[in-house]
C-alpha positions as CSV (number, residue, x, y, z in Angstrom):
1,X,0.0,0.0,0.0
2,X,1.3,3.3,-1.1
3,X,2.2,6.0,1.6
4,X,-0.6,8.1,0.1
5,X,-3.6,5.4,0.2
6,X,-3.2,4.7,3.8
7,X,-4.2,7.4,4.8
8,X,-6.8,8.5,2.4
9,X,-8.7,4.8,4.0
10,X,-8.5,6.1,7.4
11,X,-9.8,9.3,6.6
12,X,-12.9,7.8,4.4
13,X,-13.3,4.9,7.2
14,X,-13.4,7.7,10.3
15,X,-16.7,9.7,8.0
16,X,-18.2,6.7,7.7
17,X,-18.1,5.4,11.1
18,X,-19.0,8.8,12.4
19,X,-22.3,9.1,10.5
20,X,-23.9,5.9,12.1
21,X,-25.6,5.6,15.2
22,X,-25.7,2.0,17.5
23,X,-28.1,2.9,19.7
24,X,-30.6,0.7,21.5
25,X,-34.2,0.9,20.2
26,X,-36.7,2.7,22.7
27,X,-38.3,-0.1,25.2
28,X,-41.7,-0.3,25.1
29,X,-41.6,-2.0,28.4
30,X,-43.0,1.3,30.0
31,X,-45.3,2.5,27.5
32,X,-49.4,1.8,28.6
33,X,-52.3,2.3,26.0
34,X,-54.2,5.7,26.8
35,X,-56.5,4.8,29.8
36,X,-60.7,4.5,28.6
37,X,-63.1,7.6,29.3
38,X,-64.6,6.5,32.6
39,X,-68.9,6.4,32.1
40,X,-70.2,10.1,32.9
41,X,-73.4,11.5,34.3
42,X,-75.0,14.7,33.0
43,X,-76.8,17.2,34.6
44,X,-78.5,20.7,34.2
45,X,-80.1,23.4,36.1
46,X,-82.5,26.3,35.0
47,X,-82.5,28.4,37.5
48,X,-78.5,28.5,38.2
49,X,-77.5,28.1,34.7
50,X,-75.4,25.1,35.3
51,X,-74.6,21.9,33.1
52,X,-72.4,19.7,35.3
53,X,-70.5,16.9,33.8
54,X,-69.5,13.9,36.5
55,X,-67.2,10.8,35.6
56,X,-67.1,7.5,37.5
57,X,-64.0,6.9,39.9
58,X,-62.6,3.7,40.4
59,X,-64.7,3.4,43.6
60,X,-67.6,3.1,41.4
61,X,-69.0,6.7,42.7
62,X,-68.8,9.5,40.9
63,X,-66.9,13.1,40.9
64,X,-67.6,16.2,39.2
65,X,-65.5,16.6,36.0
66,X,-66.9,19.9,34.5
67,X,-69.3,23.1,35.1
68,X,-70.3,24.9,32.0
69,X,-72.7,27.7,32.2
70,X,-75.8,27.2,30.3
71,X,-75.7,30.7,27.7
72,X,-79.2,30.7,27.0
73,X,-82.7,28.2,27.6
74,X,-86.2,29.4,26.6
75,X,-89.2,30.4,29.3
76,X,-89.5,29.6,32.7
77,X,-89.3,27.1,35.4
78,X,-91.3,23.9,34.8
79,X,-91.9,21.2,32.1
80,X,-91.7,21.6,28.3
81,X,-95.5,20.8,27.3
82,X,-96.4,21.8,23.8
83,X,-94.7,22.0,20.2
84,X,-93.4,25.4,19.9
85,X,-94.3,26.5,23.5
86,X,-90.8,28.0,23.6
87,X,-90.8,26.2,27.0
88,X,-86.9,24.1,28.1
89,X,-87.4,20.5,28.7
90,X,-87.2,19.5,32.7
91,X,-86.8,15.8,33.6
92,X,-85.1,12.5,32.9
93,X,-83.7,11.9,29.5
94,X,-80.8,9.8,28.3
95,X,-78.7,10.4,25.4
96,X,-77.6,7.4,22.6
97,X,-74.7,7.7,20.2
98,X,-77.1,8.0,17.2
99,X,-78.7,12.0,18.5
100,X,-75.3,13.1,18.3
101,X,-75.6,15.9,15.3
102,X,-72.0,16.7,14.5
103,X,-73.7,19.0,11.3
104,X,-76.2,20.8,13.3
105,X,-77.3,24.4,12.5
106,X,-75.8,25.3,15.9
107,X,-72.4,23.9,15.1
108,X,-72.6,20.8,17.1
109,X,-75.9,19.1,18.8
110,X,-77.1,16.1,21.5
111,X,-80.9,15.3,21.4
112,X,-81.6,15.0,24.9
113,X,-84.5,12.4,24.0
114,X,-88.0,14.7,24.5
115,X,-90.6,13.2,24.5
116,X,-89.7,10.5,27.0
117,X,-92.2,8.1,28.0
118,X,-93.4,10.2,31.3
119,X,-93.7,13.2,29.1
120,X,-95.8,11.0,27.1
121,X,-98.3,9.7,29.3
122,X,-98.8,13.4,30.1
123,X,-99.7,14.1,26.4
124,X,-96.3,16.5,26.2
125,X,-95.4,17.4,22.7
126,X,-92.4,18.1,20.9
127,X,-89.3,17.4,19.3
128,X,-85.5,17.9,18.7
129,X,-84.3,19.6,21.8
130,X,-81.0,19.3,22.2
131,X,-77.9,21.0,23.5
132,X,-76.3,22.9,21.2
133,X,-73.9,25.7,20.7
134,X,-74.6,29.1,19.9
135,X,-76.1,31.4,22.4
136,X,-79.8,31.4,21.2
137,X,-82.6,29.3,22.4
138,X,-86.0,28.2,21.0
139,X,-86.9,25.7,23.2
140,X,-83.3,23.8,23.7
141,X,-80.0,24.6,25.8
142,X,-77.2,26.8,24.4
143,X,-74.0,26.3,25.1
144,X,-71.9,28.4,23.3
145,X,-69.6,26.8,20.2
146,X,-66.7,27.2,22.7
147,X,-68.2,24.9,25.2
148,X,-70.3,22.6,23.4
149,X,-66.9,21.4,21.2
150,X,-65.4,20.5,24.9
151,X,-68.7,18.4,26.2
152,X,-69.3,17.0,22.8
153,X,-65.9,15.9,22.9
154,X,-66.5,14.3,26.1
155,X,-70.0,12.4,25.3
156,X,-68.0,11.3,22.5
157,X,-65.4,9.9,24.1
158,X,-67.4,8.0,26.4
159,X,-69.5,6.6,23.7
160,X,-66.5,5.1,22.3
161,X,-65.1,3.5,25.0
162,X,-68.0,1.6,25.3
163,X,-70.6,3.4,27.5
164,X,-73.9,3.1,25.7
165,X,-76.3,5.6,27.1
166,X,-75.3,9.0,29.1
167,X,-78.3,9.9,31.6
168,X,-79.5,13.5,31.1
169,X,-81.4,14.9,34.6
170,X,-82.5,18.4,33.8
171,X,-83.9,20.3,37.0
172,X,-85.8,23.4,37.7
173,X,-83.0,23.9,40.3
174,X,-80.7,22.5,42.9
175,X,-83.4,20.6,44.4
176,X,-82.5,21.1,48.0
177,X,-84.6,21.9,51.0
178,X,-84.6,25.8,51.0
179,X,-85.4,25.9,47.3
180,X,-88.0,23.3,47.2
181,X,-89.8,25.3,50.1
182,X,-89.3,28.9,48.2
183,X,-91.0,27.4,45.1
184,X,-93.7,25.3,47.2
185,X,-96.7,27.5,45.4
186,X,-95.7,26.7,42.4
187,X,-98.1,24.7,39.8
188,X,-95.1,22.3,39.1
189,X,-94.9,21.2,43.0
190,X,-95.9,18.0,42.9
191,X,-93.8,17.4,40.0
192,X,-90.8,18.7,41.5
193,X,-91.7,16.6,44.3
194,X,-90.5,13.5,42.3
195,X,-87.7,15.0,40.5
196,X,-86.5,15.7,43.4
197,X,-86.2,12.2,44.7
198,X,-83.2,11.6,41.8
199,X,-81.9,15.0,43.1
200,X,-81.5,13.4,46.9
201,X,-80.5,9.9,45.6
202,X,-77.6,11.0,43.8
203,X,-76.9,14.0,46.5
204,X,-76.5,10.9,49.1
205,X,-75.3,7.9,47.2
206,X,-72.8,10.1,44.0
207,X,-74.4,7.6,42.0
208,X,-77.2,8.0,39.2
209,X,-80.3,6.7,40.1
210,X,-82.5,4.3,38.2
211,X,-85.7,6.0,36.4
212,X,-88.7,3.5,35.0
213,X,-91.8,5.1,34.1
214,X,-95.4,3.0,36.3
215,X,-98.5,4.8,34.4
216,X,-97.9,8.4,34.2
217,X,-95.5,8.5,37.2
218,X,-91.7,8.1,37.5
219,X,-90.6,5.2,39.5
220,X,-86.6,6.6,41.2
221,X,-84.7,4.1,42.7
222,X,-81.3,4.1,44.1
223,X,-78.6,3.0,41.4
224,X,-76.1,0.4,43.0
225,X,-72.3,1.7,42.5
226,X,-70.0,-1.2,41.3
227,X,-66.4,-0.6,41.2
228,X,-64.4,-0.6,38.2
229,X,-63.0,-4.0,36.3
230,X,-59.6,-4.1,35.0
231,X,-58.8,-6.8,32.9
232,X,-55.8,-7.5,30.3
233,X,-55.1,-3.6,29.3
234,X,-58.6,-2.6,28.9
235,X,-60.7,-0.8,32.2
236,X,-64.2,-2.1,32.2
237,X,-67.2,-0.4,33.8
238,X,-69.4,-3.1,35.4
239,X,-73.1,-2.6,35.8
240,X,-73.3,1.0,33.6
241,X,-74.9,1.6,31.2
């Protein structure tokens, strides 16, 4: 080998070596698959323009996740009870995947499910009220875009991690013992009077309760907290809907 070329190798072998890189691949040993949206609970109030948002804990109970005030509802306190009565819905609803309305005239939409079968039996008319963005109301609760992209987000969220119905409890007010006495002259009283059953139950138990409809009457019972499955990877919510 010439005096020349040996040196000219070491040179082109040194700018080759330095261009590489040996090191390890990155371990997955401590990676972990995103955790599931826990189920969630959904509820409103008129009177303190309040829609609360609360997520099951692994006890089983839940915990309030969210508070986003309600922009704008139509009429008063009490029930929805005609087509076009301009009148907010009050009572127990549940939302399904399929009355989600990513394409709604107010940006984005949930049906909350009016009629149900209580408002029913009580020969209440109506349809497609929803929460919704925008800040206007004809008979529905506006969110605001702003906040209705963060809850739709949520519902969505929960839908796809398996939950297959989100209760929706919409309420005059908080239902406690000062405010059900101010409004006790009210037409709606007796009404109230059983809404405010699911008010207590959850209050005591951080649990939703269970609503049937018997007749033209809603049936409340306490809902029974399970705590949460884990099995392989996945978190599984026992006994939710």
């Amino acid at each position: 080998m010439s005096p020349i070329a040996a040196p000219l190798i070491l040179l082109l072998l040194t700018a080759l070596c330095s261009g590489l890189s040996f090191a390890s691949p990155p371990s997955t040993e401590n990676i972990s698959e995103p955790a599931a949206t826990p189920p969630i609970y959904i509820r409103l109030f008129k009177e303190e323009r309040q829609l609360e948002i609360w997520q099951q804990s692994e006890t089983g109970h839940y915990s309030l996740r969210n508070t986003f005030r309600i922009c704008d509802y139509s009429g008063l306190t009490g029930p929805k009870l005609l087509e076009g009565d301009l009148q907010s819905p009050e009572g127990f609803y549940s939302l399904t995947p399929d009355r989600m309305n990513p394409d709604s005239r107010f940006h984005l939409a949930l049906d909350i499910g009016y009629p149900n079968e209580y408002d029913k039996a009580h020969g209440r008319t109506g349809s497609a009220l929803m929460i919704h963005g925008d800040c206007v109301s004809q008979g529905c609760y506006a969110m605001t875009d702003r906040y209705i992209e963060e809850i739709y987000a949520i519902v969505d969220s929960a839908f796809t991690n398996g939950q297959n119905e989100i209760s929706i409890h919409i309420f005059p007010f908080r239902m406690d013992t000062l405010n059900m006495t101010y409004h006790s002259q009210s037409p709606w009283i007796s009404f109230w009077q059983q809404m405010q059953q699911g008010y207590q139950l959850f209050e005591e138990n951080r649990y939703p309760p269970l609503i049937e409809v018997l007749g033209d009457q809603y049936i409340i019972s306490k809902g029974m907290a399970r705590q949460l499955v884990h099995a392989s990877k996945s978190t599984l919510f026992a006994e939710n809907k």
